[in-house]
C-alpha positions as CSV (number, residue, x, y, z in Angstrom):
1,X,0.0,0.0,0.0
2,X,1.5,3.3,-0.8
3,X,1.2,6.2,1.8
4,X,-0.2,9.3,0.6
5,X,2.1,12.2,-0.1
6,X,1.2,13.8,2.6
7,X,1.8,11.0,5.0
8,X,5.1,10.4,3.2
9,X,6.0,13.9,4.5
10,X,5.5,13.5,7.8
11,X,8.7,12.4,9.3
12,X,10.5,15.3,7.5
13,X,8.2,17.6,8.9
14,X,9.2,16.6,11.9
15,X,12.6,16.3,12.1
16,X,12.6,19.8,10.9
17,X,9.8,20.7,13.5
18,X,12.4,19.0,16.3
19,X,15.5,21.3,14.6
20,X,13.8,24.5,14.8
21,X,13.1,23.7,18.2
22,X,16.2,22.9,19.4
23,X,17.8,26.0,17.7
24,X,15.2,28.1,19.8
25,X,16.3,25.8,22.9
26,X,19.5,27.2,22.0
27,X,18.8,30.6,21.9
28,X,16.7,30.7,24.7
29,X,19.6,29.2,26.9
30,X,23.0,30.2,25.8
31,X,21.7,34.0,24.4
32,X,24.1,35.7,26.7
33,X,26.5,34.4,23.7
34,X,24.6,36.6,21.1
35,X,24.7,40.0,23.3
36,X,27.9,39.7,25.1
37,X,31.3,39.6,22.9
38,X,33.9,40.8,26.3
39,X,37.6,41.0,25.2
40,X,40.3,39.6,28.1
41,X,43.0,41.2,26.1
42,X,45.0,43.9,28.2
43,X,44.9,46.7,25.3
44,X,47.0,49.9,25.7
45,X,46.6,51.9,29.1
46,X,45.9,55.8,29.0
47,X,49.2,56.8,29.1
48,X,49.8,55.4,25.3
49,X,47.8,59.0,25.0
50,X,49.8,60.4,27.3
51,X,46.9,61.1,30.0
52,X,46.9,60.8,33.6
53,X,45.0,58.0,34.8
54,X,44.3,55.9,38.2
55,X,44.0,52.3,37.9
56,X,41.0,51.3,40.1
57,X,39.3,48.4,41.4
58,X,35.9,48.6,41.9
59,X,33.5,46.4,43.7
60,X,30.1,45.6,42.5
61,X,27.0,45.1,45.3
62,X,27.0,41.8,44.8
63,X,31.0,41.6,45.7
64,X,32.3,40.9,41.6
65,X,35.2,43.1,41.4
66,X,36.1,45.1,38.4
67,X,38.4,47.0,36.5
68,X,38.3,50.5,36.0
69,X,40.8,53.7,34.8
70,X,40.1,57.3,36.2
71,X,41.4,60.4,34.0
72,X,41.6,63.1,36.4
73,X,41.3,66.7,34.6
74,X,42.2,70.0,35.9
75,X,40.1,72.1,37.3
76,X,37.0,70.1,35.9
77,X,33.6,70.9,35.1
78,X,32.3,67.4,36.1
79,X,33.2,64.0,36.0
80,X,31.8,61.9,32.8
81,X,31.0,57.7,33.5
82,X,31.8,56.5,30.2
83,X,30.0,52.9,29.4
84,X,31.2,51.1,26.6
85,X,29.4,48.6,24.0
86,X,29.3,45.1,23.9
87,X,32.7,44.4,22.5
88,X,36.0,45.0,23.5
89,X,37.1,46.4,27.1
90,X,38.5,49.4,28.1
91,X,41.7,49.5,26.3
92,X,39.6,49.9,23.1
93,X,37.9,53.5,24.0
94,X,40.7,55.6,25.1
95,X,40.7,58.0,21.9
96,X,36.7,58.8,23.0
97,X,37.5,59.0,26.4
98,X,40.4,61.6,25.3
99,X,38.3,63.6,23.6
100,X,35.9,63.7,26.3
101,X,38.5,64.8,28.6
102,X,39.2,68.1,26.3
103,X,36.3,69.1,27.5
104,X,37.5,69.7,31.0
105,X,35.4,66.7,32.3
106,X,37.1,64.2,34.7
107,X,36.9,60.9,32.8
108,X,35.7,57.4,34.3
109,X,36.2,54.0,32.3
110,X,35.0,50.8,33.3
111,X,34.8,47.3,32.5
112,X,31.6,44.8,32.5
113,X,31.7,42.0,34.2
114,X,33.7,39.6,32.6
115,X,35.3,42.1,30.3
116,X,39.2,43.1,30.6
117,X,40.3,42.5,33.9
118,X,36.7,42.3,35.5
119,X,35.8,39.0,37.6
120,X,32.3,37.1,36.6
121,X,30.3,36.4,33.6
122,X,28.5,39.5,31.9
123,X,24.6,39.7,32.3
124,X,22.1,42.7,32.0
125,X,21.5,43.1,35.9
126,X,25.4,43.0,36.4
127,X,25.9,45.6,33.9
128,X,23.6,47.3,35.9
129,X,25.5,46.9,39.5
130,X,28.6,47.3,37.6
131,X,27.6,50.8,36.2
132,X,26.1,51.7,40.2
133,X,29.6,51.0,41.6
134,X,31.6,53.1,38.7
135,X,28.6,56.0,39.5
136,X,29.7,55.2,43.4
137,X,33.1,56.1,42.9
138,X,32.6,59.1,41.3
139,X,30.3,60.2,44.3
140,X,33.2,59.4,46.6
141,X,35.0,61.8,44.9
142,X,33.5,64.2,45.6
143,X,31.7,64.7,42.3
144,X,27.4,66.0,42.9
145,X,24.8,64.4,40.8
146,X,24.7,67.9,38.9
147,X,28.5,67.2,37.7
148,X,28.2,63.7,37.3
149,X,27.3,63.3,32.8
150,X,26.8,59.8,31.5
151,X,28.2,58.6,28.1
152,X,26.9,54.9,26.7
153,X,27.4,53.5,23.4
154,X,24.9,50.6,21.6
155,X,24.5,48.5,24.2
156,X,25.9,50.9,27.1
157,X,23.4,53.5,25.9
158,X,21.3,51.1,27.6
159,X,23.5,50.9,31.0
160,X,23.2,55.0,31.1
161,X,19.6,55.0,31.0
162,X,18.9,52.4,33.5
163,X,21.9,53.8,35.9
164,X,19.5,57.3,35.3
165,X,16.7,55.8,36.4
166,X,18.8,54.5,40.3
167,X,21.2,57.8,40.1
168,X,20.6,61.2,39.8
169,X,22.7,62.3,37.1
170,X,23.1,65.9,34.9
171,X,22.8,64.5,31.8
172,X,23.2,61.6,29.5
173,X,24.8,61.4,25.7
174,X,23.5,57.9,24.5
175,X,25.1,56.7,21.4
176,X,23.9,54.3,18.3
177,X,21.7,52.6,21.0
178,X,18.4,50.0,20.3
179,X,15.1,50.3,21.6
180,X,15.0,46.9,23.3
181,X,17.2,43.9,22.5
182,X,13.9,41.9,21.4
183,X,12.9,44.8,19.0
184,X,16.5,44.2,17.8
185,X,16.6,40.7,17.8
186,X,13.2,40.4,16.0
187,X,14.9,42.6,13.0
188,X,18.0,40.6,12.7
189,X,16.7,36.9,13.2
190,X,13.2,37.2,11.3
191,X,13.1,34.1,11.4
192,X,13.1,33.3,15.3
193,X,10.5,33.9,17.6
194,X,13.0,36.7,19.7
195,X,10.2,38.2,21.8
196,X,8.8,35.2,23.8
197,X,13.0,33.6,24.1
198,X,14.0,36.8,25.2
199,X,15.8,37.0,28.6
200,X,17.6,39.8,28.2
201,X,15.7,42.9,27.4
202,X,17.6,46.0,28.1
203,X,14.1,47.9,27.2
204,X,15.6,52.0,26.6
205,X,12.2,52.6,25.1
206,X,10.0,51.3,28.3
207,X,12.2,53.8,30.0
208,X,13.9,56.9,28.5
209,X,10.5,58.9,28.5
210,X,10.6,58.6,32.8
211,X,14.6,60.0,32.7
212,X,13.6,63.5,33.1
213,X,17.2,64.9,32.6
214,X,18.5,66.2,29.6
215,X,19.5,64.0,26.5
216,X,21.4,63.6,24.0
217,X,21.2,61.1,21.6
218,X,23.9,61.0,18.4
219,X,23.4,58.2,15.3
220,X,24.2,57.6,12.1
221,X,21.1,56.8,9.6
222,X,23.9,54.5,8.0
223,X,24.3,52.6,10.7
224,X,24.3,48.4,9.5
225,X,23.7,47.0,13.1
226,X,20.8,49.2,14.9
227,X,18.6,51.1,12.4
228,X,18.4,54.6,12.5
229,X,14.7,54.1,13.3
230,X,15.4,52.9,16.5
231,X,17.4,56.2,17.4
232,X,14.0,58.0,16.0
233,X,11.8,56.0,18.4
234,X,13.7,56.9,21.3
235,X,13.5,60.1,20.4
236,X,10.3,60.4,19.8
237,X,9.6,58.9,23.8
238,X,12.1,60.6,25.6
239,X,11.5,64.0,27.3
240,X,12.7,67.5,27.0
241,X,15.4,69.1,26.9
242,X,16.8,66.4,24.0
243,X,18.2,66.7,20.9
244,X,19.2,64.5,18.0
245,X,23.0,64.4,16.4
246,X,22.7,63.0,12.7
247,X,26.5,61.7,12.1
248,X,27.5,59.2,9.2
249,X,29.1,55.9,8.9
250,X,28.7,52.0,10.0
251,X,28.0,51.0,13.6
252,X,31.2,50.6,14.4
253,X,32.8,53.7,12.2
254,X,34.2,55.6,15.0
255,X,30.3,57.4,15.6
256,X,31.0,61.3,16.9
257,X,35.2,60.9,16.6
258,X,34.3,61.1,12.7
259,X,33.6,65.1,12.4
260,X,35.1,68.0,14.5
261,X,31.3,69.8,14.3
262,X,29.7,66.1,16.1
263,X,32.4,66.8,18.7
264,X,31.5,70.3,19.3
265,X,27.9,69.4,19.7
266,X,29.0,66.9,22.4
267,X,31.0,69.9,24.0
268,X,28.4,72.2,24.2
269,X,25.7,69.6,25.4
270,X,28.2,69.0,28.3
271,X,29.1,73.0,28.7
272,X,25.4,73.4,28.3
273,X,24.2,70.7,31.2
274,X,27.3,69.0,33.2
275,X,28.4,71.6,36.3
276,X,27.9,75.0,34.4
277,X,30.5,76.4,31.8
């Protein structure tokens, strides 16, 4: 007796049925893999640029110890917590952080959890502690809320905004960052179900319209990884005062360093909103 096509197909339907479901098993459990990419490597310290810097070690709230440089400036305006994307460490941010410390801001760098020379394994509520102990420091230094500007690229746009939300800050400059990780997993793995695996949120556009402190946001409509329209949404939600840099290039094309007239905006937001002029 010969089975009916249909029947026939069965057992291939299946097997595919049990792949795809195993692949979203795999998502589901191991997606830390597909956020995080921390580099061990020990890069260049500040002094390659020939800035004076403290090593520090700083200690989380839940007792991971991490890695941090401070670039003390003369005289400063107010200190600036620089958090860094998902890739790399430290060593790999020094040019922005030097420009940022032009601008007669005190400078703060710091590594993730599991990034560098950080203990632990990286997740999105440990970026979070991690981010609260950099913001600690600063405080200890003597550095008020009203001098204290946050800087966060892609993924640590999304660190500044929750550390906002726990810390009174001046001001935040949020860089080529996402809406939500799902609303940028859905748009880079169509073919996944991202919303209902997703673990790890980091949801700016739940929370940038509660911020109320100034923002600005800077991002390049060219930009390959996170759509422009994302920028635009978070935008759109956030309150006033904001404003919206425009720069050019790939996600990872070196953002506001590109164009003397992107760093001037930067400057004057800071002048503008970080400790006065």
């Amino acid at each position: 007796m010969t089975l009916p096509p249909f029947r026939r197909m069965l057992p291939v339907l299946g097997s595919l049925l049990a792949l795809y479901a195993g692949v979203c098993l795999l998502v589901f459990v191991f997606q830390a893999r597909l956020v995080y990419f921390p580099d061990r490597s020990r890069g260049p310290g500040p002094d390659a640029l020939g800035l004076d810097f403290e090593e520090l070690e700083l200690t989380a709230s839940d007792g991971v110890r991490l890695h941090g440089w401070f670039l003390p400036a003369q005289e400063p305006r107010g200190a600036l917590l620089f958090c860094h994307g998902n890739a790399g460490n430290v060593s790999h941010r020094l040019f922005a952080a030097r420009v940022f410390h032009d601008m007669r801001v005190a400078v703060l760098l710091f590594d993730y959890r599991g990034y560098g020379r950080s203990e632990g394994s990286p997740s999105e509520e440990g970026t979070y502690r991690d981010a609260e102990a950099a913001y600690d420091f600063l405080r200890g230094r003597g550095f008020e809320p009203g001098r204290i500007a946050l800087y966060g690229e892609s993924l640590g746009g999304a660190v500044a905004i929750e550390l906002a939300r726990r810390r009174h800050v001046a001001c935040a400059l949020i860089e080529s960052a996402f809406t939500s990780v799902p609303d940028l997993g859905a748009e880079l793995y169509r073919w996944l179900p991202v919303r209902p695996l997703a673990r790890i949120r980091y949801d700016n556009a739940r929370k940038i319209g509660a911020l109320g402190i100034p923002l600005l946001l800077v991002h390049s409509p060219q930009d390959e990884i996170v759509p422009f329209a994302h920028a635009e949404r978070l935008f759109e939600g956030a309150g006033e005062p904001k404003e919206l840099v425009r720069t050019e290039g790939g996600h990872n094309d070196g953002g506001f360093l590109r164009r003397a007239e992107w760093i001037e905006r930067l400057r004057a937001f800071l002048a503008l909103h970080c400790g006065g002029s």
